[in-house]
N, C-alpha and C positions, 0 to 999 in steps of 0.2 A: 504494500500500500504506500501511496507516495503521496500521504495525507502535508498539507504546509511545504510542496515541494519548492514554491517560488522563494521560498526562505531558505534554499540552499543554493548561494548563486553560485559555487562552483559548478556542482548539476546541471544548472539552468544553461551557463554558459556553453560549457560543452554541448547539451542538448543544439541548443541555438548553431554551434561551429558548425557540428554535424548534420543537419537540417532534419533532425530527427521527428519524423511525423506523428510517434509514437506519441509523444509528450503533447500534441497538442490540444488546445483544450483543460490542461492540467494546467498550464497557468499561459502569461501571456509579457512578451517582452516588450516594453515603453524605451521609448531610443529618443534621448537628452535632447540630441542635434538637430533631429528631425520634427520631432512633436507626435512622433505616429507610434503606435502600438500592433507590432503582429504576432502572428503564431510561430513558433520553433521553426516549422519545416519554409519559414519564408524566404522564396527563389532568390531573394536581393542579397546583394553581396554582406555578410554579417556586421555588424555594427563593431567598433572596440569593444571590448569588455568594459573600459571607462563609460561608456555611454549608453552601456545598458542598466534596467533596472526592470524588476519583477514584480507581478502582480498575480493576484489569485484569479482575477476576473476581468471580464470586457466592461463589466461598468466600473469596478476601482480604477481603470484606464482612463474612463470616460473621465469619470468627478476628478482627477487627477491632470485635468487639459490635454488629453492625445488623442490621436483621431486616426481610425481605424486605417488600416495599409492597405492600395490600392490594387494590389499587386496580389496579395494572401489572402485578403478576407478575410483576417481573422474571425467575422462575425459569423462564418461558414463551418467554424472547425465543428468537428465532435463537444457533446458537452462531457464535462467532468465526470470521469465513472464514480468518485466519490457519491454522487448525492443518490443513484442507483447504490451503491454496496452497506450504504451506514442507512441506522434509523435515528441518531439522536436529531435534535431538536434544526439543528443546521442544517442536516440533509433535506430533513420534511420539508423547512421551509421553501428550502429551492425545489420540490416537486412542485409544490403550492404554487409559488410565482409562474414556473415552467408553464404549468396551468390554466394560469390567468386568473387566479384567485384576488390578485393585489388592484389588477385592473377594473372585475366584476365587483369587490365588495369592496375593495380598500384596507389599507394594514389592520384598521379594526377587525376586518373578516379574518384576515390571516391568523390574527391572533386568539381569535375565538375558535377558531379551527384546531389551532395548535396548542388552547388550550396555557395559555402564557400571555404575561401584559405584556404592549406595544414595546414598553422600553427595553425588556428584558431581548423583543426576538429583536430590536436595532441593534442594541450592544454585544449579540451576538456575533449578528451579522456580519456589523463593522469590523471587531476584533479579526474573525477569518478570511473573510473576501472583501473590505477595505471597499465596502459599499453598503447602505443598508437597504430596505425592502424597498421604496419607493425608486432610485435607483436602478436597482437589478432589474425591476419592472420597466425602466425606459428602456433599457437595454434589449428588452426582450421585443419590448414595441418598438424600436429601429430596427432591428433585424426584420422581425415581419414588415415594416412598410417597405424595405428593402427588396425584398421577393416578393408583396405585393407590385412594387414598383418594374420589376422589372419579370414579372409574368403575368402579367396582365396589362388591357387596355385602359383601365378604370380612371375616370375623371380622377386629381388629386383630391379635391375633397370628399370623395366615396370612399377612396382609398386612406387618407388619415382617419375618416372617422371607421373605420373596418378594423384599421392597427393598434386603435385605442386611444387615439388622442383627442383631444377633448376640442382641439382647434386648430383650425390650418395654419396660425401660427405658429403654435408649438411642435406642428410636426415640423414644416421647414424649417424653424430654428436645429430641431434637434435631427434631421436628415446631416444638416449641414454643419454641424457641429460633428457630427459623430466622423460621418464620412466625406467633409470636406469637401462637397460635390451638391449641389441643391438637386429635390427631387427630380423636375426637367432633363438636369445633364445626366443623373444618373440611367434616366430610362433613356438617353439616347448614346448613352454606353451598351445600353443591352446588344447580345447578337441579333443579327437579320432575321435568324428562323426560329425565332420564339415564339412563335404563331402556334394557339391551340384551340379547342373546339368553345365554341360559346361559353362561358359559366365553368369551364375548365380551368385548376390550376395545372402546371409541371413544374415538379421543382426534385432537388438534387438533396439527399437525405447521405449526407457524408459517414462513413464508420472507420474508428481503428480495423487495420488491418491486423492480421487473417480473419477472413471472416467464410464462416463453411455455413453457405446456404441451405445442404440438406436437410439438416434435422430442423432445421430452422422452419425454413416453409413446408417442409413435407409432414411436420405435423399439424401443423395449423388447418393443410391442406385435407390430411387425414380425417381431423375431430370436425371441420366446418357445418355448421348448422346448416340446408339446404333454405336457402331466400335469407338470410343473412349473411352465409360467407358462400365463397368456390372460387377454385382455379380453375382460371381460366386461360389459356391465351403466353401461360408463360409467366400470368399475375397471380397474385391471391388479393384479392374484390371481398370487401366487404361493407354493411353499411355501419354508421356511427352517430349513436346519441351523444348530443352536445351541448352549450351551454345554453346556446341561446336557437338550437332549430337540430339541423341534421345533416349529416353527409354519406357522401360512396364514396371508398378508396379502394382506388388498386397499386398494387406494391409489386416492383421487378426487380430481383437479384441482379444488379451487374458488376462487371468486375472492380469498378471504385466505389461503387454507391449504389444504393435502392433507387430506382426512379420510381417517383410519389406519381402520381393524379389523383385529384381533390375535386369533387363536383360538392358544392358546400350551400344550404340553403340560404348562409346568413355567414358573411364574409367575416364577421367579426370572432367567427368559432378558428380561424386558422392555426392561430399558435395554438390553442388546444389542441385541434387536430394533427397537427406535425408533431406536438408533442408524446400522444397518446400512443401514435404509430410508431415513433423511435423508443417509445419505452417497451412496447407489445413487440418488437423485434430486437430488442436489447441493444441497440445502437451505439449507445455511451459508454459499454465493456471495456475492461482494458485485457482484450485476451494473450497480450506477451505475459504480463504477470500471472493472472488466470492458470497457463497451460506451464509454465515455469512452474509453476508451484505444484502439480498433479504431474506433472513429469517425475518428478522425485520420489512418484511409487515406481518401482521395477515393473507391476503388471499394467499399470495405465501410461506408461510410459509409451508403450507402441501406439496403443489406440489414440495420444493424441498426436505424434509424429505421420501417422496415415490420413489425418483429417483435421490439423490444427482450427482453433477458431471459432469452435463450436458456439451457441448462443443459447440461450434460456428462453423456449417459445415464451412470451407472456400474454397479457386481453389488455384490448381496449378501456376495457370497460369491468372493473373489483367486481360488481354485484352482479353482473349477469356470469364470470364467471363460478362464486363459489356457486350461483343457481346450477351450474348444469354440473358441477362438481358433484351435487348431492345428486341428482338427475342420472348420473352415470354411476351411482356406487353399484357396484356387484354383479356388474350387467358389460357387455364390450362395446365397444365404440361404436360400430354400426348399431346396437340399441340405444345409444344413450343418442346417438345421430338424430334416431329416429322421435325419441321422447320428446327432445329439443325442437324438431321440426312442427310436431302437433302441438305442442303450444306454442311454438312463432306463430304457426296461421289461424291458432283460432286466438291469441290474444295478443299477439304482436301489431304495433302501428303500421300502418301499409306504407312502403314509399316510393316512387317512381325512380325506376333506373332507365336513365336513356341510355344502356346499353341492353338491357332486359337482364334477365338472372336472378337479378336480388329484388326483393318485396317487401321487405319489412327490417324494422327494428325488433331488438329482443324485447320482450316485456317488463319492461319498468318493476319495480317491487311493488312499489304505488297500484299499480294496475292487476296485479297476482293478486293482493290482500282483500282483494273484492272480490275475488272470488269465493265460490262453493266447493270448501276441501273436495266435498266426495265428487267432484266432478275433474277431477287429477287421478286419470287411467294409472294408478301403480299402484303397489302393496302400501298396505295401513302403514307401516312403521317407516316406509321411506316418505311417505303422504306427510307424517306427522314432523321428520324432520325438515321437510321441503317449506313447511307452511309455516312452521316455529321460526327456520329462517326470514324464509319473506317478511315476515313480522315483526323481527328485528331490526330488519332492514328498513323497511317501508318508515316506522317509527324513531329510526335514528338511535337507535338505540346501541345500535353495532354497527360502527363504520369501516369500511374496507377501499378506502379513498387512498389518495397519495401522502395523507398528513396520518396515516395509522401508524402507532406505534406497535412493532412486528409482536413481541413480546405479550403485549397486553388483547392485541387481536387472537392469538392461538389462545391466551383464555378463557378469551370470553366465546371463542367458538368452541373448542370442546367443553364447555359449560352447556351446551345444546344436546336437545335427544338426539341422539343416530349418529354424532361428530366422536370421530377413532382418529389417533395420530395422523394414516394413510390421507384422508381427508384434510386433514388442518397442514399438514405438510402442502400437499399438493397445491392447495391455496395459496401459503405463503410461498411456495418459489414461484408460481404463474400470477398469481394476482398482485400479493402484498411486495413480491420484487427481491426476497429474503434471497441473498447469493447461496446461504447456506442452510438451506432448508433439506433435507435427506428424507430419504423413502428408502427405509431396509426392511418394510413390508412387502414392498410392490415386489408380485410374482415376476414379470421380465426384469427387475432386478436380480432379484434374488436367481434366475435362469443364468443372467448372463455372470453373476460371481460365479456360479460352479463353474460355470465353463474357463473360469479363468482363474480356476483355482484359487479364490476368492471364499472366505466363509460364507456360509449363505442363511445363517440362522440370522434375524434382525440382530439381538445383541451381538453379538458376534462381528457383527459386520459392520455396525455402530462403532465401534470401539476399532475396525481395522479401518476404517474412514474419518478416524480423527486425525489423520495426519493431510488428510484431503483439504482439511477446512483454512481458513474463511469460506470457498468454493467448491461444497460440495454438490450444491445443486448443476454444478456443471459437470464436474463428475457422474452425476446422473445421468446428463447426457451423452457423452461416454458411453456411458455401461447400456443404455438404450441402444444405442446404435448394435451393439454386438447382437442384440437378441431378434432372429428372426421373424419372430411371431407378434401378429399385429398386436396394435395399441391395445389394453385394456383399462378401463376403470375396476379396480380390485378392492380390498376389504375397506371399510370406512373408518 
């Protein structure tokens, strides 16, 4: 973990000499001379080492007078695998903002989220990334008018108030501030072939490299609800409840980046929705460290030398996945497909794809708790925990959002009738985002230890997988790979 790394300038510098693309995102270098800040791997010939200086973040650059490089884009990189791998209070925050939490309710919101006074999550802030919440928030709203601006046609006043600014002056101040370029010039920097369909976005969803699309998409591809998810095309398409309306994504593995497409009912869901998708694909990983660290078993050692990279599938969307989590106990994938399907269509909101495929959103909690338990085709006892859930949820009572603390969410879920390890695990590495969430339940685990000469009893295997952690849920994916036999949802 390379937690505080901008505080080690020898690090940084070398990082910087080298143009190591590894680092970026991890923090960001400000150059004295010039007034501009980029990322590690920026193509320009390296600064002195007297004339650099390190920051945690694109907006302690910002509040600090430097103005994004024209050349790197720092605004482009990958974000910090920290605020994915940690739950304390500073990571949450940054899922929250990532969000658009700060925008939609204001630091009050955040703080009531997070369960903490305003001054406490500023002083946090401040002290690590040398910005506090209102801040990190412009930041996040330059970059989106950024790639608003330059994929799309949209008047600039549809376009600022889309990216969250309150006024076309404040967004041109702060276009031109950040990146030195007013909105105008910027969009006629864009290339010539950025032309895309009506109401279409395209944009470039960047990742640390290695990154090994199989298990990535081929499960997602696998588990898809039919009318909310499928591949298709070489994509995996799906739609997305959001804050303010709804969207369809489709996502394409290529070999620098995912290409995004965003059909979005309500322009001002974007940074939600890019966000949503690079956490649901793990984007922000740092998998040099990841697979260096599970290298150091002798038997995972090949498996990830044959496929480095690997990523942790995760959702869109916390509460529709533990729904189909409990949906799929005990039963295999093609059942739990199918469960999931008949209640998309008979309670899922209908939505228009103008490519056709997808119909609906999943159904809201809100919209389950109205129903008539005995009118959920399954057995009484998964009926009982299906609807204890929703209940929870619907009422707020158990939250599985970006500001959940990991810890406190696995108790208040197996506090629930029908909730087993298998289940609250599975949860927390796809939904809650836990790097080291373990399944030494799951039968294709527990298949692919034997085969690899691996204990296969849970305790057993518990205790040979602590040498795995921080990252054992990637390890899991690993050990999935080896096992031939399709997906199942296993004990709860």
């Amino acid at each position: 973990m390379r937690n505080g790394m901008h505080t080690d300038r020898e690090r940084c510098v070398r990082a910087v000499q080298s143009k190591d693309a590894r680092f970026d995102g991890w923090f960001f270098t400000a150059v004295l001379t010039t007034r501009i800040y980029c990322r590690p791997s920026c193509p320009a010939v390296p600064p002195k080492p007297e004339n650099m200086t390190f920051h945690p973040s694109a907006a302690s650059c910002q509040q600090a007078g430097f103005r994004a490089c024209k050349r790197c884009r720092p605004d482009t990189s990958p974000g910090s695998p920290e605020w994915n791998q940690r739950a304390d209070l500073v990571a949450r925050a940054m899922r929250l903002i990532a969000d658009g939490v700060v925008d939609r309710e204001g630091v009050p919101g955040l703080a009531a989220r997070l369960g903490y006074s305003t001054r406490q999550i500023e002083r946090q802030l401040l002290a690590e990334l040398g910005a506090g919440p209102l801040a990190l928030a412009r930041a996040e709203r330059a970059r989106t008018a950024r790639l608003l601006i330059e994929t799309t046609a949209l008047p600039m006043a549809d376009l600022a108030f889309a990216a969250g600014f309150s006024s076309i002056r404040t967004f041109n101040d702060t276009v031109r501030e950040v990146f030195a370029l007013s909105p105008s010039e910027l969009r006629g920097r864009r290339p010539k072939n950025t032309a895309t369909a009506p109401g279409v976005l395209s944009l470039r969803l960047p990742f640390r490299a290695p990154l090994n699309p199989d298990n990535l998409f081929g499960h997602l591809a696998a588990t898809a609800v039919p009318g909310v998810e499928e591949w298709r095309d070489g994509a995996y398409r799906r739609t997305l409840r959001l804050p303010y309306g709804h969207g369809i994504v489709a996502l394409t593995p290529q070999p620098d980046h995912i290409a995004c497409r965003l059909t979005l009912s309500d322009l001002r869901d974007l940074p939600v929705a890019i966000s949503r998708c690079r956490r649901m694909l793990d984007l922000d990983a740092d998998p040099v460290a990841i697979d260096d660290q599970l290298r150091t078993d002798p038997v995972l050692a090949p498996l990830v030398d044959k496929a480095p990279g690997r990523r942790v599938p995760r959702t869109v969307d916390e509460a529709e996945f533990a729904l189909r989590a409990v949906l799929g106990q005990q039963v295999s994938t093609a059942a739990a497909r199918t469960h999931a399907a008949r209640l998309v269509t008979a309670h899922g909101e209908a939505v228009e794809d103008p490519e056709g495929g997808l119909t609906h959103l999943f159904p809201a909690p809100e919209a389950l708790a109205a129903l008539d338990p005995e009118s959920l085709a399954m057995p009484r006892t998964r009926r009982t925990t299906f609807t204890t859930l929703v209940h929870r949820l619907a009422e707020g009572t158990l939250h599985l959002g970006a500001e959940s603390d990991w810890e406190d969410s696995r108790a208040r879920l197996l506090a629930l009738p029908g909730f087993g390890p298998w289940t609250v695990d599975v949860i927390a590495m796809r939904a809650l985002g836990d790097p080291d969430a373990f399944l030494p339940t799951d039968l294709g685990i527990r298949r692919a230890a034997r085969e690899l000469g691996l204990p296969s009893t849970p305790a057993a295997l518990t205790a040979r997988a602590a040498a795995w952690r921080p990252w054992r849920a990637y390890a899991v994916q690993y050990l999935w790979a080896t096992d031939s036999h399709p997906i199942n949802f296993l004990p709860v």
